[in-house]
Each structure stands twice: as C-alpha cells, then as structure tokens.
C-alpha positions, -999 to +999 in steps of 0.1 A: +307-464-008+320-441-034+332-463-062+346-449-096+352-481-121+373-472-150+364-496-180+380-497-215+350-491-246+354-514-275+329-493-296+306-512-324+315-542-309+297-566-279+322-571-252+321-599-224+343-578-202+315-541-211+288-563-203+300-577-170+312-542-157+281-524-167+261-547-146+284-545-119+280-506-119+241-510-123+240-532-095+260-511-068+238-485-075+209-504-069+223-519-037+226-478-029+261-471-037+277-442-057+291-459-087+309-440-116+312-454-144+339-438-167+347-453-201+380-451-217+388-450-256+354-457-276+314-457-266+310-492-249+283-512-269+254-529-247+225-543-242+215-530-215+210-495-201+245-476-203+257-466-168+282-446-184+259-426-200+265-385-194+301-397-183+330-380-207+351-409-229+389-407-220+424-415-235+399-407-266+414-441-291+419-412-319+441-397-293+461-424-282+471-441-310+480-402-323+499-393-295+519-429-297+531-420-336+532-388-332+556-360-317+539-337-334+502-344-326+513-348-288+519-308-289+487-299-310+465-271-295+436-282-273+412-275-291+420-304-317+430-327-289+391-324-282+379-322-315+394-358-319+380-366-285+344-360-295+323-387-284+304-383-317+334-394-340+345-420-316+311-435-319+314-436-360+353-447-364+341-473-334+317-488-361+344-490-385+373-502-364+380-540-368+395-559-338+427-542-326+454-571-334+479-574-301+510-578-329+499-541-344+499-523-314+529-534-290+548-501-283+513-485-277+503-512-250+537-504-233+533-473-230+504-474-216+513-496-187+539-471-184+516-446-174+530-413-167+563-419-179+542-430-217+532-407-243+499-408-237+502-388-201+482-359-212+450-383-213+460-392-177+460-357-166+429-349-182+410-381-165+427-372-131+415-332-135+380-344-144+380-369-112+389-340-090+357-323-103+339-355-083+332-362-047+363-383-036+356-418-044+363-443-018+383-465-042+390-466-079+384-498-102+400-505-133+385-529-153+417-548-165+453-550-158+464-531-188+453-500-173+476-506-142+503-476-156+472-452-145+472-463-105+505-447-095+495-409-106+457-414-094+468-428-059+492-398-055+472-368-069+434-383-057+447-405-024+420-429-031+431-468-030+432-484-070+420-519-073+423-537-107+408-562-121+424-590-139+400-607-168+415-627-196+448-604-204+473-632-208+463-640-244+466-606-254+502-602-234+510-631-253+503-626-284+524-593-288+554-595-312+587-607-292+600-576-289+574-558-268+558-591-249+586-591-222+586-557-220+553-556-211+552-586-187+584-568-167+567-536-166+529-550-159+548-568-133+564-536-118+533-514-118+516-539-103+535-535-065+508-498-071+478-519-069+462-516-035+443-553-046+434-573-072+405-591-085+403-623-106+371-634-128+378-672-114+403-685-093+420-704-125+427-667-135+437-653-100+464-682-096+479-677-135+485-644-133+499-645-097+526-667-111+530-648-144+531-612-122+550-627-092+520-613-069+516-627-038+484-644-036+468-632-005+467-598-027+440-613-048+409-620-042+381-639-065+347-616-076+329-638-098+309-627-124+273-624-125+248-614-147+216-595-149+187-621-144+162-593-159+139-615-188+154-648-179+124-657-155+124-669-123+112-707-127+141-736-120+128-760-150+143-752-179+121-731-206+133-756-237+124-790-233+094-790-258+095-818-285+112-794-313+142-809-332+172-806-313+193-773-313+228-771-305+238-732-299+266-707-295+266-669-285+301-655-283+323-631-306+322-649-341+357-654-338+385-680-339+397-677-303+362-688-296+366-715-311+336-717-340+351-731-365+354-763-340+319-764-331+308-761-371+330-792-375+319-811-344+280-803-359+296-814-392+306-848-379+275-853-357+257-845-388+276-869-410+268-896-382+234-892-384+225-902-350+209-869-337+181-867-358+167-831-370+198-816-352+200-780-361+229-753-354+223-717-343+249-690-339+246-658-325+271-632-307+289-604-316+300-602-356+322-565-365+339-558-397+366-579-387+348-612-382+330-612-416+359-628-438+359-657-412+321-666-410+322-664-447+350-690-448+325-712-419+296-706-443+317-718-470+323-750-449+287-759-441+274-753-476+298-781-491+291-805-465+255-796-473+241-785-438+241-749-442+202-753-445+199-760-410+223-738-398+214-702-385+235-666-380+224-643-355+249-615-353+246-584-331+211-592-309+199-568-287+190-579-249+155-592-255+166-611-285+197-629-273+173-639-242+147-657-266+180-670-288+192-689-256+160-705-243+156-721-280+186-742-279+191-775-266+225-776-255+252-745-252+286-745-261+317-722-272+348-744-271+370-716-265+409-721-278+416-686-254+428-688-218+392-679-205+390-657-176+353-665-168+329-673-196+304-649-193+281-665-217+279-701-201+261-689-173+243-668-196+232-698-214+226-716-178+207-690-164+184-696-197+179-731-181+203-744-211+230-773-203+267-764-215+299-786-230+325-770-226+364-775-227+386-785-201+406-750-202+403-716-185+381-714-158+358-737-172+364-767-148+359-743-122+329-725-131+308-758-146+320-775-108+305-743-089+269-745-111+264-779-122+250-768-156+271-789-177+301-808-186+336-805-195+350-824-224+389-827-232+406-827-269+396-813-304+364-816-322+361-853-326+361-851-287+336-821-286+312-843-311+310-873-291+301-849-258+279-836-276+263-866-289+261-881-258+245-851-236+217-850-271+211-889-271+200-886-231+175-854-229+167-865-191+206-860-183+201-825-204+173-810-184+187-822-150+216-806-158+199-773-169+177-770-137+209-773-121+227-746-138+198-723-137+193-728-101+232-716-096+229-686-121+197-672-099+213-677-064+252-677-071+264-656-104+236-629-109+246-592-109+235-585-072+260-613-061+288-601-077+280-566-062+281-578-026+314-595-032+327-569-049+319-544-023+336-566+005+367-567-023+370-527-021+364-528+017+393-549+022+415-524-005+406-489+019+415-509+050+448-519+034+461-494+011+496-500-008+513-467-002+524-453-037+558-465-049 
C-alpha cells in the first residue's frame, strides 16, 4: 500500500505519540510498504532514525499561530510565509518553546478542526499541492483527532480515504477555557462524519471517545501500540534480577499529568518506612524548558526529607541510553493523573523485562490484562506505596511478572505487530470509504 501518515512535531521535546508513529512508519516500510511520513508544525524529536527525514514540515507553528492573530500576516508575500517556514528556525524556536498550555491556545485549536473554513487554510493548500507532487497514496493517516478539519479538503482534492487516529486528546479538549471547549467538542464531533475510520491506542480510548464524538462504534477499530524491540534483546528472563539494591524507576515527560510528584512521595513514604532496604529512585524522560520549575520544586521535596542522595535525574536520553536506564530498575511505574490513551512507556519498561504498578485509569487495566507485566493499584500515593512495597518485599512475584511482560512486548506490542494491524485498519478504510460531506 501507499500510506501517507500525517503526524504533528513537538520539536525539542520527546513525544509518546512521535515515537509510536515513527516506528509505525519504519515498520510498514520494512514490511515493504510505501510509507510517507509528513510532519506538521516543528522537527519531531527521536530516538530513533527519523522517517520523516527529507519530508518538508507543514502548517510551519511560526505560521499558524501568525496567521491565527493576524489579518495582516495571513496576506504577507510568500516569500516570508517560507522564510518563517524554514525548517532551520523551527528547529531553534522548537528548543525554546515550552509546552503549549490548552487554556492559551483555544481559538487556534478551533480553527484548526475547522479546517478550510479556519485561518490557517493556506497551510492546507500548501500540504495538499505538495501531496499532489506524490504518487497517490492509498489512504491518508493523521496521527490525532485534532487534525480532523484537514480530511474533508484532502478526500475531495486527492480522493484518497482519511483515517485518523485517536491517542489521548480528551485531556487536551478538556482542559480548554469554557468558552472554546464545547466549541470544539461540537465541531470535532461534526468533522468527524469525514473520517473514512478511526483508530484507538486501546479499546478504553476507542469506547470514550465514541461516546464523547457520538461515533458509532463499528467505525473504530483498535491498533495497539508497539514498539521497536531493537537493543532490548531477545531473552524472556528479565536482564535485572542481580543482587543490587533495589530500584524503583520512571521514564515519562517530567511532568505533573504524569504524575511524579506522586511517585516522589510514594518513595518518600516507603523511605520513611524503612522496610525496603537500599531502595533507590531513578527518573528519566523527557525534561523541556517548561518542566524545569517543577522538578526543581520535586528536588526541593526529596532534599528536606533527606533522600535526594539516592535519587537520580536522567532527562532527555538518547535510544541506547534510555534502554540501559530501563533494564537497571527493579520495578516501573508512572502513576499517570491523565486519561491515558496507551502508555507507551509501560511496555517499554516490560519489554526491558521490568514489572510495572500502575493505576487503575486509562487504558492501564487493559493493557497490564493483555501482557501480564504488572499490576494495577487504585487511590493516591499512600495506595501507590503499599503496591509498591509489596511487589519490592516478593522479588520472585517481580521477576515472574517481568518474564511475563517481556514475553507479551516481543510477541504482541512490538512495531511489526502494530504494522500488520494497522495495515488491515487502512484495508478496511479503502474498501469502505465515507463519501465527502
């Protein structure tokens, strides 16, 4: 198949979503497929090889937000429309930009999702004349449901099916300020009947945002995410079980809606118990500008309880690294407080052979069912300690259970897996197309 997957860039920063789509796209080409890859706003940021590489950047971030504030700007000449397209500059401001906060930018994600009828139409048209220059894809992919407002013009100019997929957008939709939030949920809603078919990370996902979107739910179907098993080694026992002092590990965005300040106070308490002996903390994952001020503040915390000694920050690691990272730790978690789509970085740590505690939100109950590789633990951190505690006081329960996941991450949620679904998920678009509203 022909496959063009349109993905959004979040420049200098890791993203669960870049990482997933990137080996999607590597994959399908491996399997033999043509896959485009063509980003949207900033460079993406990975650690692996970019399969976007060589592929222009669209709806440029310095040009959207322009043309959103601007009348003027949205009749400047084109030759500054590209100056402030240059990939160059959109790879500095993307290592400047902090996280873009959903109550700052409400009238630009509705117009958006408005699509041709938004301001920022002239990136459309440009994205649309550069497709033309393609072979004919088979079927387009966007990576996320905010980019639905796009579908309508490329089914009618192209005549290619759109498939989108749908990834962890209800926080975002939620968290806009009161006065775009329905808006948007009416309007995501209405550009949705465009979508030839969706795809959900989980089936927790698929089912919320089938009520939220009034779609009928035989027009989703579930692709799983996988990962690329490259450096994790094939061998089912798990690589950590040496007699080190326990480690209890996290590898997300340093963020709040990860929830790390509730696993620095479940190690806190499980410190101040005592009954872990040697129990040490490591955190890595993505850390931008915009993180900083709140790992200070968790720095802050550890240093007066007097455990910041034993605690270790590993911000920004490359591939190789954030392997090695993983197979040191004892026990995984990242007691997300977000409406989890997936959890890319639980079978991460599984497929490192490490066991994961996890909350009972999001697709976590369904993705910890599917593997085996952990268990699910309900309430705040008191409740996250004592999970904790118990999976570190029995290490025989703790390798069993990350053979287990490790198994599932090599057979069931490795890149090539998701791939074969996925293909059978844009089969079943291009035998069934939505004709354009």
């Amino acid at each position: 198949m022909n496959i063009v997957y349109i993905t959004a860039g979040a420049g200098g920063m890791f993203c669960g979503i870049c990482l997933r789509d990137n080996a999607l796209v590597a994959a399908l080409k491996k399997m033999g497929h043509l896959a485009t890859m063509v980003p949207l706003y900033l460079p993406l940021t990975l650690d692996e090889e970019d399969q976007s590489a060589g592929t222009p950047i669209f709806f440029s971030g310095i040009n959207v937000y322009l043309q959103q504030k601007s009348g003027l700007f949205r009749g400047a000449p084109d030759w500054f429309h590209k100056l402030m397209a240059a990939r160059s500059l959109l790879k500095w401001v993307g290592t400047k930009a902090a996280k873009t906060r959903p109550e700052d930018v409400g009238d630009l994600t509705l117009s958006m999702l408005r699509g041709e009828e938004g301001f920022q139409l002239r990136e459309l048209d440009e994205l649309i004349a550069w497709l033309r220059t393609q072979p004919k894809p088979d079927v387009v992919c966007l990576s996320n449901a905010l980019l639905v407002g796009m579908a309508r013009k490329i089914k009618s100019e192209l005549k290619s099916p759109v498939v989108c997929m749908m990834q962890g957008e209800v926080d975002y939709l939620d968290a806009l300020l009161p006065e775009y939030r329905a808006q948007c949920w009416k309007t995501l809603s209405e550009r949705a009947k465009d979508i030839d078919l969706f795809g959900a990370a989980s089936r927790y996902f698929g089912d919320l945002m089938c009520q939220r979107l009034s779609i009928p739910s035989d027009r989703v179907k579930v692709v799983y995410s996988g990962i690329n098993l490259d450096g994790y080694g094939n061998s089912q026992a798990s690589p950590n079980t040496a007699t080190f002092a326990p480690v209890l590990g996290y590898f997300a965005r340093m963020c709040p809606e990860k929830g790390l300040d509730t696993l620095v106070e479940a190690y806190v308490q499980l410190r101040q118990r005592d009954r872990i002996k040697g129990l040490h903390l490591r955190i890595g994952g993505g850390c931008g500008a915009g993180d900083e001020a709140f790992v200070n503040s968790l720095r802050q915390r550890l240093n007066e309880s007097g455990y910041l000694k034993d605690v270790e920050f590993f911000p920004n690691l490359d591939r190789a690294a954030k392997i090695k990272f993983l197979q040191s730790l004892s026990v995984f978690s990242v007691p997300a407080r977000c409406t989890e789509a997936f959890g890319l970085y639980a079978v991460e740590a599984m497929a490192a052979g490490v066991p994961v505690v996890q909350p009972r939100t999001g697709a976590f109950p369904e993705i910890i069912e599917a593997t085996g590789g952990g268990v699910i633990y309900d309430g705040d951190s008191k409740a996250l300690a004592a999970a904790l505690e118990e999976l570190l006081s029995n290490p025989e329960r703790a390798r069993t259970l990350g053979q287990t996941g490790k198994r599932a991450a090599l057979e069931k949620f490795n890149s090539e897996a998701m791939a074969r679904t996925a293909i059978d998920f844009y089969q079943d678009a291009v035998s069934s197309p939505v004709a354009v509203a």
